[in-house]
C-alpha positions in Angstrom: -3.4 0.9 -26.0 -4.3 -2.8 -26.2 -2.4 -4.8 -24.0 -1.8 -7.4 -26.9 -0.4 -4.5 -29.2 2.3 -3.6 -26.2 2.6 -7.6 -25.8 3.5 -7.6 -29.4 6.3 -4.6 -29.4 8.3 -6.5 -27.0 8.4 -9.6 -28.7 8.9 -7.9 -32.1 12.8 -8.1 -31.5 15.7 -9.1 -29.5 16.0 -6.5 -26.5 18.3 -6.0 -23.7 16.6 -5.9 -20.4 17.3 -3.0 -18.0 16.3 -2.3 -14.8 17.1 1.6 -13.5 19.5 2.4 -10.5 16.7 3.8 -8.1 14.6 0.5 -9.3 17.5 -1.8 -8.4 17.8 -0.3 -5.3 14.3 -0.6 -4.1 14.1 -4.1 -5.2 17.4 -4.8 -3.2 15.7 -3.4 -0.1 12.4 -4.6 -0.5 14.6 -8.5 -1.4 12.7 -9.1 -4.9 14.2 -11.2 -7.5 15.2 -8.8 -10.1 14.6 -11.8 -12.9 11.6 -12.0 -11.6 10.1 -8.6 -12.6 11.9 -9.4 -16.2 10.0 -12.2 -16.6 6.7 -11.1 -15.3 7.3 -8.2 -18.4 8.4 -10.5 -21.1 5.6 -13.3 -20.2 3.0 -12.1 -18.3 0.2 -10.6 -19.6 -0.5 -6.7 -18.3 -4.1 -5.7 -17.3 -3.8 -2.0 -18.3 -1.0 -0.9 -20.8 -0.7 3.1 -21.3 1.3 4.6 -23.8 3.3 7.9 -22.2 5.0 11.0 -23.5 8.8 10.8 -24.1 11.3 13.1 -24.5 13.7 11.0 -26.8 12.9 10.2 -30.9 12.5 6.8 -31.4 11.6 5.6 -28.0 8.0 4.4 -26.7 7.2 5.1 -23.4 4.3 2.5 -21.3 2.9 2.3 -18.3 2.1 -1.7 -17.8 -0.1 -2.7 -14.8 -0.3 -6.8 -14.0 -2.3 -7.9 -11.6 -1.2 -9.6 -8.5 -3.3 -11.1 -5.6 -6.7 -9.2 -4.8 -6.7 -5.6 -5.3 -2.8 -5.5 -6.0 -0.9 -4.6 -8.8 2.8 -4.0 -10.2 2.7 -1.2 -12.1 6.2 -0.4 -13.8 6.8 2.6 -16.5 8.7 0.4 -19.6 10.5 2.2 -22.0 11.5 0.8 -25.6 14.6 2.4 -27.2 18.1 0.4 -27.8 16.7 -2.0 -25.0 13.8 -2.5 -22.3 14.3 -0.2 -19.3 11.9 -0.4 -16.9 11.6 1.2 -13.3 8.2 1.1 -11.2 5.5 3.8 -11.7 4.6 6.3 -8.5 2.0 4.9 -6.4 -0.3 8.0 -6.2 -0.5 7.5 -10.5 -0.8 3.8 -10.7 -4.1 4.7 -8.3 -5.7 7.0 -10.0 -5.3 4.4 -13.4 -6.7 1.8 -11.8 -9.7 3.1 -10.5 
């Protein structure tokens, strides 16, 4: 998928932003701003956006990579239903898309 096509879903409406309970809790333990990760989804632009199976109708599943400093990257699985849920994507996967 084109990163501006997945760039252009999320603007296309008004979305409530949520973040998953195993999510929160590593970005309580690792002491990351949870606004921050909403904001790097809603205005950053993602390097590598990959559209993913779901199991519920009407919801679009991505995997969105955004590049960070040198070989770094968030990589956070986004889902598009009633609102944005987002937790971060396995570290083994987000490897293998890169490369």
């Amino acid at each position: 998928m084109e990163t501006a096509e997945f760039e252009k879903l999320l603007a296309s409406k008004e979305r409530k932003f949520r973040i998953t309970a195993h999510a929160m809790l590593r970005i309580r333990q690792r002491k990351v701003n949870h606004t921050a990760i909403e904001e790097e989804i809603r205005v950053r632009k993602p390097v590598v956006v990959v559209e993913e199976p779901c199991d519920e109708a009407g919801e679009r599943k991505f995997g969105a990579y955004y590049r960070q400093s040198g070989p770094y990257y968030h990589a956070y699985i986004v889902a598009l239903n009633n609102g944005i849920t987002v937790w971060r994507e396995n570290k083994d996967r987000q490897k293998r898309i890169i490369k």
